[in-house]
N, C-alpha and C positions, 0 to 999 in steps of 0.2 A: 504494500500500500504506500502512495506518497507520502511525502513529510511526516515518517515514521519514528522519528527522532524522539529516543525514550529517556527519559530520566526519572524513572517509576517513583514514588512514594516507598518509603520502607515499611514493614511492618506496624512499627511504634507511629510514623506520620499517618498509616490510615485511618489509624485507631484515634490520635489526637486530634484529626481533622472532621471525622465521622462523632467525635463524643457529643454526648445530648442530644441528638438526633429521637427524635419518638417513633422511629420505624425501627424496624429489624433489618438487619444487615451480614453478610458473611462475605469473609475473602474466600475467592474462586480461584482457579485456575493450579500452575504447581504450589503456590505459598499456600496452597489449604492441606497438599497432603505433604508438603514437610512440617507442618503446623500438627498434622496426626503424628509425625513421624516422633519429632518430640526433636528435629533440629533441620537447619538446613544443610538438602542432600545435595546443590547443586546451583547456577546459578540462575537466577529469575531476570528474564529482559523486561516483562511488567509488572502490572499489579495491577487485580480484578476482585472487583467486589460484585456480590449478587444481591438484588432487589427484587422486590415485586414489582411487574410493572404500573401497577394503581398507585405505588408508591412515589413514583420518579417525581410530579411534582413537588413534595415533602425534601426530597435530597435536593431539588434542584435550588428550592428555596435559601436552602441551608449552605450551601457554596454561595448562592447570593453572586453578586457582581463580579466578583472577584476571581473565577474562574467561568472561562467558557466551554460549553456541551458543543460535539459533531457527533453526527449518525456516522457510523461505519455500517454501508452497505456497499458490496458487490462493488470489492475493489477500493472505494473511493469514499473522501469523506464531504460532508457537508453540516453547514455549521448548524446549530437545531434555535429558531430563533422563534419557534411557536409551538407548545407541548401537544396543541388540539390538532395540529396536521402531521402528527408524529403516526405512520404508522401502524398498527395492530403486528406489523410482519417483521416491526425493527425492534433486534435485538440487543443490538449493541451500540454503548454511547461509551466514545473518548475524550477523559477532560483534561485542559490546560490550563492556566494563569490565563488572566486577559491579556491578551495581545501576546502570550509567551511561547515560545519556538521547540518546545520538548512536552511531550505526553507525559502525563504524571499517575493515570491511574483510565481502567475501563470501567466504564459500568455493565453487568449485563442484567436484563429484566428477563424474568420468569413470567409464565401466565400461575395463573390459582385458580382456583373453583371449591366453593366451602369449604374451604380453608386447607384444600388441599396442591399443592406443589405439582404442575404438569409437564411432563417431561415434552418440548418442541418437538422433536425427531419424531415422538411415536405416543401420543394422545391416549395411550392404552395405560401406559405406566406412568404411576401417580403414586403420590405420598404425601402423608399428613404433614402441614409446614411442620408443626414441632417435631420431627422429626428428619429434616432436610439438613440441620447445621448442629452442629457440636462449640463448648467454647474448651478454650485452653486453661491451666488452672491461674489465668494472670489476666485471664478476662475477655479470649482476643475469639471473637465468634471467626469460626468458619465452615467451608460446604463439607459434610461428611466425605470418608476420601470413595464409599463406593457410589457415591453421585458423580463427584469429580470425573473418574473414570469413566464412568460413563459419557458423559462429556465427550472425553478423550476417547476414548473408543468408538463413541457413536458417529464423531465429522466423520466426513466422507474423505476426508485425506488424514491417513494416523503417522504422525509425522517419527522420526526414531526417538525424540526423546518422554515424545508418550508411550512405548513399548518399554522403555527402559523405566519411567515411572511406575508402568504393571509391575514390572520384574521385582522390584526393590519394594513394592508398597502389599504386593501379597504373602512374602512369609509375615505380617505383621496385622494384617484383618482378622479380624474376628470372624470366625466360623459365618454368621449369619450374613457378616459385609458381603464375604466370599461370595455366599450362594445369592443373593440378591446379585449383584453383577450378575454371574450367570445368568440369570435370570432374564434379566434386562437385555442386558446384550442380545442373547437366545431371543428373545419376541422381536425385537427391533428388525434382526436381521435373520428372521426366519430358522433358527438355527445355523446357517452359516457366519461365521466370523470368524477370521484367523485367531484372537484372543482365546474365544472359547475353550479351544484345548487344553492350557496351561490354565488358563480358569480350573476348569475339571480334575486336571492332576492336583492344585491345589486343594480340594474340597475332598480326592482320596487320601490327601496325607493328615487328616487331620485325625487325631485316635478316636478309635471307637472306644477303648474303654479303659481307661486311665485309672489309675492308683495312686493316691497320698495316702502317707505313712507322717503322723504328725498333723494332720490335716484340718482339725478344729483349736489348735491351739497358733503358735508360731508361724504355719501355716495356711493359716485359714482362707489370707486373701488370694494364695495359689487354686483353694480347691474349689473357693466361686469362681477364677478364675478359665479354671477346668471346666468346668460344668456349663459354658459358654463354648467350649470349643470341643468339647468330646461329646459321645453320643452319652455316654454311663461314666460315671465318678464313683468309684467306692473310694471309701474315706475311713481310715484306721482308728479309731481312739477309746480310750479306755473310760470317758468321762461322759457319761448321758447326756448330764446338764449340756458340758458344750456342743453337743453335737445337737442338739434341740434349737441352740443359737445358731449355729449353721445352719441348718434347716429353717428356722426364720427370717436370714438374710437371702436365701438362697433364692433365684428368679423363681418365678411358677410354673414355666417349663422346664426348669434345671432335670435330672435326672440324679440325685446322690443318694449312694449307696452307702447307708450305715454300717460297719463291720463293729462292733464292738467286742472287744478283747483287747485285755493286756497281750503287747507283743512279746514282752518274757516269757509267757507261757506258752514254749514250743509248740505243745502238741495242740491247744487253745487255736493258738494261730493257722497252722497247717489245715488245721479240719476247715475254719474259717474261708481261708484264703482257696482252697479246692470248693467247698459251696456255691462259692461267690462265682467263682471262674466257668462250674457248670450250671448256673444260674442266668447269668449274664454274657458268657462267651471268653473269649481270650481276652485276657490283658498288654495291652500294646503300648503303654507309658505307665513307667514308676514315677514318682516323685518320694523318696524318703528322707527322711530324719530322724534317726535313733540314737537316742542316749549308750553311750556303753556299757550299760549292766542290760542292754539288749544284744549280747553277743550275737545270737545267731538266728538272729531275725530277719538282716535282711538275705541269709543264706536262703532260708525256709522261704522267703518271698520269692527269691528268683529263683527257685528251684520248680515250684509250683508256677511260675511262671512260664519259664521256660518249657515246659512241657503239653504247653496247648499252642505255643508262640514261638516258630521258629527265630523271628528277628521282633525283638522289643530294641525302647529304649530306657535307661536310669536315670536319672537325674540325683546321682549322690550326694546330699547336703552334710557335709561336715565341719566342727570347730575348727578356727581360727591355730587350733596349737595341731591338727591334725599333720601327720605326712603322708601329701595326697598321693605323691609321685610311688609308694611304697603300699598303700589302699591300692591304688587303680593296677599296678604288677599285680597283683593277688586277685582283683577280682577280673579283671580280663581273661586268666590263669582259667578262672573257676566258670567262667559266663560267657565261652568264647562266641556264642552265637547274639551278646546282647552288645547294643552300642553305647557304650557307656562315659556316660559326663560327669562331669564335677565341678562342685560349688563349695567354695569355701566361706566361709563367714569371718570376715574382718574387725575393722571396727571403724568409727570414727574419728578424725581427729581436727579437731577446730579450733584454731590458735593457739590459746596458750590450756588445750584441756581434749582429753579423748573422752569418748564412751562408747557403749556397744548398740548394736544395731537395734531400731524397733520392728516389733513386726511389719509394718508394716513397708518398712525401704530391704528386709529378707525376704517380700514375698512380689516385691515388685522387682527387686534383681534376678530372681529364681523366675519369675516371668519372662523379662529380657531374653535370660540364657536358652528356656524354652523356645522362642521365637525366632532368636537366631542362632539355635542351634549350636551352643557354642559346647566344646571337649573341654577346656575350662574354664572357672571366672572367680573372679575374686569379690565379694559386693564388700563394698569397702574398701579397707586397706590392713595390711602388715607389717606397713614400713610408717613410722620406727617403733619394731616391737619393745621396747623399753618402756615406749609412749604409751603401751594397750590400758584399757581402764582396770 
């Protein structure tokens, strides 16, 4: 397009520019799904925000004089100097400074219908507004990343760096993002789409039926966690009570599976963990945590594991004083068909003072690791262990 000349707004400027505003608003485009990602992946030539289109006089108001609106259509821009001859079919407005020579920011307008979100491409798929954007935990709304994608997948020209945006943003969706893309995609374009396929291999990797050990205590934000992205969660714990609060937090589609037993009692466990397996099917992800006077619990887990499940994976959580490099020898040794990771738990250290981790920054590292699959991780730090609390 002509006089394309970008000097995009930053993050923090759209937000500071956008505040007070009495509409709803979200950033579009790639800053929404590095904004899921939880940093930037890469670099942004704009910046896009999303509207409703009922709403553009309210934004237009609110920039006031001081910034001029162009329609971008079909190639070319034109300056937009009356809202009432705007369109029904224009979707997108580029603003600048008055009189200034660099784009600073896109608008793009959405249709609605009782209150719900219309996708342009294909008038079939729809979603509730509150449901279209997510904010970040510092306040910063923007478009959900399996809308985004869609987006991006659905122009008619999918350029390389939206391929490469799929690639990077699907080991990190959530089961349901997953299968909605599919979804979408799939109706839009009939079932064919080059996407689709990695779509689908994505939506087979996700476990069917996961195991946490520790799971209502230290744990807990991994095994709601779980129950989002597995078909079945069984969850180990020796305490009613907390498993009662886990099941009160837990979504109302979750599926968890109580196991109640102390894991020191061998033979407790084994009968357990063999019910569970032919109850609910093979186990395809561990998550554990065992104290040491649970010597051989997690042997009894993977052993009973391993015998309905040619390839699982572990997710070994151990202390801070552990030696993992001398764990993982032994248990490769014992579990060679299992793929086994490791997490160590560190600690904090903040100026002039450490302390140890809360559950809740152990259950969102142990998440991370999950996600990206990582052999090992430290959540935390080690260094300098002189420092430890």
């Amino acid at each position: 397009m002509k006089n394309d000349h970008w000097e995009p707004l930053s993050v923090e400027e759209i937000k500071h520019l956008l505040k007070d505003m009495s509409i709803s608003w979200w950033i579009a485009g790639g800053w929404a799904l590095d904004l899921y990602y939880g940093k930037q992946t890469r670099k942004h030539d704009d910046m896009d925000i999303l509207i409703k289109r009922s709403d553009l006089p309210i934004l237009k108001k609110h920039l006031n004089e001081n910034y001029e609106l162009f329609l971008a259509s079909s190639g070319t821009l034109s300056k937009l100097t009356n809202l009432e001859n705007l369109s029904s079919q224009a979707n997108s407005l580029w603003v600048r400074k008055k009189n200034g020579s660099s784009w600073l920011f896109e608008i793009m307008l959405m249709d609605t219908e009782n209150d719900e979100w219309i996708y342009k491409r294909d008038k079939h798929i729809k979603r509730p507004l509150e449901d279209i954007g997510a904010i970040t935990e510092d306040g910063t709304p923007y478009v959900r990343p399996e809308i985004q994608l869609l987006y991006k997948g659905g122009s008619s020209v999918i350029r390389e760096k939206d391929g490469n945006d799929l690639l990077r943003m699907l080991p990190i969706l959530k089961k349901a993002e997953v299968h909605w893309l599919h979804y979408a995609l799939g109706h839009q374009f009939n079932g064919k789409h080059p996407w689709l396929e990695v779509i689908a291999d994505r939506i087979n990797d996700f476990p069917a039926h996961a195991l946490v050990v520790g799971g209502t205590g230290m744990l807990s934000g991994v095994s709601l966690w779980l129950a989002g992205e597995a078909t079945k969660v069984s969850v180990i714990a020796r305490s009613q009570g907390k498993m009662k609060e886990l099941l009160v937090k837990a979504h109302q589609d979750a599926c968890i599976i109580p196991l109640l037993v102390d894991y020191k009692d061998s033979t407790a466990l084994k009968e357990k963990i063999r019910a569970c397996i032919s109850q609910n099917g093979p186990i395809d992800l561990v998550v554990a945590w065992i104290h040491s006077d649970g010597k051989n619990a997690l042997d009894i887990i993977s052993n009973e594991v391993a015998q309905t499940s040619p390839f699982w994976k572990l997710y070994h959580v151990l202390g801070s004083s552990a030696n993992i490099a001398q764990i993982k020898e032994v248990a490769v040794k014992k579990h060679p068909n299992c793929q086994y990771r490791q997490i160590q738990l560190g600690f904090i250290w903040e100026k002039s003072y450490s302390r140890w981790l809360t559950h809740q920054e152990i259950s969102k590292g142990i998440i991370d690791a999950i996600i990206r699959n990582q052999e090992v991780k430290v959540i935390g730090t080690l260094e300098p262990w002189n420092r430890h609390p």
